[in-house]
N, C-alpha and C positions, 0 to 999 in steps of 0.2 A: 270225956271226949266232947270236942265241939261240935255243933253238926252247924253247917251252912242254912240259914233260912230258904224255906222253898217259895219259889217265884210265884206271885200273887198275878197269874198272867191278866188277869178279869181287872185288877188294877190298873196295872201295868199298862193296860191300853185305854183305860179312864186316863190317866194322868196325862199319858201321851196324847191321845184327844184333844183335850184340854189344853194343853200347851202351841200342839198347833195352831191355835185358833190364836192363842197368845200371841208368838210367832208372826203371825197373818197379818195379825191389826199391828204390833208395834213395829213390823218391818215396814208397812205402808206405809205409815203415820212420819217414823225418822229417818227412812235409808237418803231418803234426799236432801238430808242435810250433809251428806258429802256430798254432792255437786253444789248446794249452796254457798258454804264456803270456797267450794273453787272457785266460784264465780267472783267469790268476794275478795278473791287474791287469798286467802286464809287456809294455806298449804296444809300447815301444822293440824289446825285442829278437822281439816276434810281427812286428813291421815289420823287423827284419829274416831272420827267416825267411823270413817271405814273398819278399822281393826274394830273396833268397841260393839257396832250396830249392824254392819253387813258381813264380816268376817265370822264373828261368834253367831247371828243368825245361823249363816250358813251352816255351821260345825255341826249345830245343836240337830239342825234338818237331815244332816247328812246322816248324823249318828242315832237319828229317829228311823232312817231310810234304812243301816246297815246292821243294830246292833242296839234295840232301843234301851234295855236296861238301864245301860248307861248315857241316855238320850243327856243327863246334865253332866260327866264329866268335863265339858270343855275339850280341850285339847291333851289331857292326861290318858296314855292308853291310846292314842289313834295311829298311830302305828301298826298296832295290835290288831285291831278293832275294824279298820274302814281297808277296803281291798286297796292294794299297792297301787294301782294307777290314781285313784281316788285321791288316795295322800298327796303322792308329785303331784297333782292338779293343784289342790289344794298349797300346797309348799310354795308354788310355782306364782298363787294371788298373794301370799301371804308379803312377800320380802319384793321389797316398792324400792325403786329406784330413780324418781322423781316425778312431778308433778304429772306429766304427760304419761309417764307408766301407770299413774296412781288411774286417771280419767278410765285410762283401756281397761283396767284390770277392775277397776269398779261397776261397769260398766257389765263384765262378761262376770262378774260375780252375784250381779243383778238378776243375771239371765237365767247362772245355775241356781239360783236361791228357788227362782219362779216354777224352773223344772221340777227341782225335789219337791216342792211344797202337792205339787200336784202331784208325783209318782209316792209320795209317802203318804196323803189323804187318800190315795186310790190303794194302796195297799193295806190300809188299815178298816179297810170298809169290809 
């Protein structure tokens, strides 16, 4: 018989620590490079920063805030994993329907990223 490995929770929130901190500084350092290239006319690649740099920040924050085990699944399991309003928020940034939607929803993805980082440092203290 298998047994499941038991959760190293004294880990568990080393790693998560640590990663916040990750998080922190490489979210400062690049999320504005999507408004960079808007500025620069450069649709495409602010559309992908945004998914690559402020989207997956967010996930990773969210599912540190909700369910940290799997703080690096990504977006595998969030369904599952992050409460039903949560998700529609999230689904709601997610699918862009041009430039002007990309600005708004970067923008207010900005906002949640800054929230969670703060209600997830405050809960892990």
């Amino acid at each position: 018989m298998i047994e499941a490995p038991r959760l190293d929770k004294h880990g568990l929130d080393e790693r998560v620590e640590q990663r916040l901190g990750v998080l922190k500084e490489r979210f400062e350092i690049f999320n504005n490079f999507v408004q960079k290239e808007m500025n620069r006319g450069n649709s495409l690649e602010a559309l992908e920063y945004y998914r690559t740099m402020v989207i997956a920040s967010l996930v990773e924050v969210l599912r540190i805030k909700y369910y940290s085990p799997h703080y690096d699944f990504r977006m595998r399991y969030i369904n599952h994993e992050l409460p039903p309003e949560i998700v529609k928020k999230l689904e709601n940034l997610c699918f862009v329907r041009g430039k002007e939607e990309l600005q708004r929803k970067y923008l207010e993805a900005l906002q949640w990223f800054n929230r969670a980082m703060v209600e997830s440092s405050a809960s892990k203290e």
